[in-house]
N, C-alpha and C positions, 0 to 999 in steps of 0.2 A: 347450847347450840352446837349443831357438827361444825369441826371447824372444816372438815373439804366442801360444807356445803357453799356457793356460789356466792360473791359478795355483791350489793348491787343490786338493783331492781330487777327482775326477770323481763325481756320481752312479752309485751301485751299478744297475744295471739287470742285471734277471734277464731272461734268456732260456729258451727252451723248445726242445726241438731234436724237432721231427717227420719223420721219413723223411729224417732229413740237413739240412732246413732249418731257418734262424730263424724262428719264425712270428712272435711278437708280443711288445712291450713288458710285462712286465708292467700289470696291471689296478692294481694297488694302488699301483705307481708311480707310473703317471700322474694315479690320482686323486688322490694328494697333492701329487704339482704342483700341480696346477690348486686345490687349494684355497683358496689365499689369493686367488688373484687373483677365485674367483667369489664369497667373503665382499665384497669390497671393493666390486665393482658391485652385490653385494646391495644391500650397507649404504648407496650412494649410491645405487642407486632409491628404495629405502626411506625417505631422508633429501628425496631433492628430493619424492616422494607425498605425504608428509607436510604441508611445508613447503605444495604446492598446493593441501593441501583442507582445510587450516587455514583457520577464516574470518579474515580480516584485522583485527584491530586498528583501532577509527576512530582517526584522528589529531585532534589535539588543537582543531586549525580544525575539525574533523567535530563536533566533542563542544559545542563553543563556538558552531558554526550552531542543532545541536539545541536548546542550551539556550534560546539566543534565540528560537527558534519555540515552545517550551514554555510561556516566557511570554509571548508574545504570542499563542497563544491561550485562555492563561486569561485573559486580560483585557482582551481584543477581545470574546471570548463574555459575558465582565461585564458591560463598561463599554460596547462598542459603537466604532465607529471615532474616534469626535469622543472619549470618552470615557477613550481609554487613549494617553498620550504616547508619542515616543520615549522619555523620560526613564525614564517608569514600568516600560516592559519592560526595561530596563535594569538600574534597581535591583532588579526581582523577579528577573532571571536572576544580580543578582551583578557585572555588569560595568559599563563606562565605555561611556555614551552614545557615544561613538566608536564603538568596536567592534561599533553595530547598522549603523551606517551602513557601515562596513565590512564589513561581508558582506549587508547585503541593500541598501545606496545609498538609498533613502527610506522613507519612511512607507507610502505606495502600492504599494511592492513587497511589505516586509513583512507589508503586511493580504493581501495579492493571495496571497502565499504559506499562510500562517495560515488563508484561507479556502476553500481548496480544496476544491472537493467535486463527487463522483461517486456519482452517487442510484443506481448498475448497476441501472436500473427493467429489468425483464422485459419480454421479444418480447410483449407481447399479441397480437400476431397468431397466435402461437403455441399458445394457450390457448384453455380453452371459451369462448367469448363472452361467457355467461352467470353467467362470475366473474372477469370483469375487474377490474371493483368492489374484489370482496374480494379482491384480489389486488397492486390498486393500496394498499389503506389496511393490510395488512400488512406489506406494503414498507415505507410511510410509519412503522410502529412497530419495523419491523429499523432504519430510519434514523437515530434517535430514540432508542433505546430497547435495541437489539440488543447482543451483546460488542463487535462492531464497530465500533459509530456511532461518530464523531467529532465535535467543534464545527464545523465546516467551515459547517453551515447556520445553528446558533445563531448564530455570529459573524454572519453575512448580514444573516439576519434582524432581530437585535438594532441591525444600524446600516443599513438601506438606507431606515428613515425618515428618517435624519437627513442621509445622504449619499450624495450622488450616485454614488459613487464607489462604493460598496458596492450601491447600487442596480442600476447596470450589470452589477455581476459578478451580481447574481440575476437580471435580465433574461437575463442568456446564459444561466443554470442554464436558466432555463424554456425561452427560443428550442432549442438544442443540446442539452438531453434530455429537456424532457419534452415538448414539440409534437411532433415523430417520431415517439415513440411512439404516443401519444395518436391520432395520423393515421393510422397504418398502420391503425387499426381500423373505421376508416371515413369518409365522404367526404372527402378532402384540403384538398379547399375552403372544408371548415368546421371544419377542424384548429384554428385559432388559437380560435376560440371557445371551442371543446370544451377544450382545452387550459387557456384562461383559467380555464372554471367548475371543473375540474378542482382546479387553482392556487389558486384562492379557496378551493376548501374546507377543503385539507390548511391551508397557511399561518396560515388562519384558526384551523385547529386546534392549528397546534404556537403559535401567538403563544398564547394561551387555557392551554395545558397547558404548556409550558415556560418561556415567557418571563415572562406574566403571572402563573401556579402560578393559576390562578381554583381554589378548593377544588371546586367541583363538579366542575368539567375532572381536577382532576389525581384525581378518585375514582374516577372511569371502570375500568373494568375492560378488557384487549383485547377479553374478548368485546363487552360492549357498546358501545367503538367500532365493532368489524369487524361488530357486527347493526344500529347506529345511521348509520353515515358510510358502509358501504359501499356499500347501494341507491342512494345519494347520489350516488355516484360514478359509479357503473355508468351511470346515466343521464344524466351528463355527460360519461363517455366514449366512449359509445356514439351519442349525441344521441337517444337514443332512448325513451321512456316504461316503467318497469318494473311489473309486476305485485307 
């Protein structure tokens, strides 16, 4: 016997004889060949799909940055920047003062991070003219006020009286989003003004309603902010006199 010949039974394959010829392999042959090998690539598409639109797992540095930005800013937005140590955000997250410094490196990074904030104020340009105003001061209560809002501005707020540092980061709030806007609606030239009496009004009002709680502040209703502050508005972002 050859010895490269096959050991083993051969597979049975049936044949068909038409007008003298082979035509084809059986149908049910072949597809039971082929069955295992197209489960196995199934099963491994299937396995790596999975595996790709699974969301990821934070790792344990992910979970341990979170936690330190958690508390700092609940007690940035408390206490303000002079107001909350490294030490404190430390003990409120659970951890060793080390390990703040270790993922954010100072005090100035971690307020810097803690106080982030993106007012997404609306194209006024884009809008009636005629409800700028009201458009700007319920923005101002989606900010504040909204599911979304965050401390990002209370922390600001709460410390840019007392430091410089926190000062600057609301100077740029105001320079990089609210002057551009406030501009495109009318003369450029007199953007920073407009922009200013704008700034004084809202600030004025979230110090008064959130920070200070003044009882009559915090009674207000949105309508009567948005029929009280809005004309307010309009007329300083417009520069122009309102009926």
């Amino acid at each position: 016997m050859d010895s490269a010949m096959p050991v083993g039974p051969a597979p049975m394959i049936r044949t068909s004889v038409v007008s003298g010829n082979i035509s084809s392999l059986h149908l049910s042959t072949a597809v039971d060949f082929l069955i295992e090998p197209i489960a196995f690539v199934n099963g491994r598409w299937h396995m790596n799909f999975m595996t790709e639109n699974q969301p990821k797992k934070p790792s344990k540095s992910d979970r341990t940055r979170a936690q330190i930005l958690e508390a700092a800013r609940l007690l940035f937005a408390e206490h303000g920047y002079d107001g909350a140590s490294i030490r404190d955000v430390a003990a409120h997250a659970s951890i060793d003062p080390a390990m703040v410094i270790r993922y954010f490196r100072s005090k100035d990074e971690l307020f810097a991070r803690a106080a982030v904030v993106d007012l997404q104020l609306p194209a006024l340009r884009a809008i009636d003219r005629n409800t700028i105003g009201e458009t700007l001061i319920r923005r101002f209560l989606e900010i504040w006020e909204g599911p979304a809002s965050g401390p990002g501005m209370a922390i600001l707020l709460r410390s840019a009286t007392s430091n410089e540092f926190a000062a600057e980061k609301l100077r740029d709030v105001f320079g990089h989003q609210v002057r551009p806007v406030v501009a495109a609606v009318a003369d450029p030239a007199d953007a920073g003004r407009r922009a200013g009496l704008v700034s004084s009004q809202l600030l004025g009002l979230a110090m008064c309603r959130y920070l200070l709680r003044l009882p009559p502040v915090v009674a207000l209703s949105h309508d009567e902010i948005i029929q009280n502050v809005g004309p307010i508005l309009q007329r300083y972002a417009v520069g122009e006199n309102v009926s």
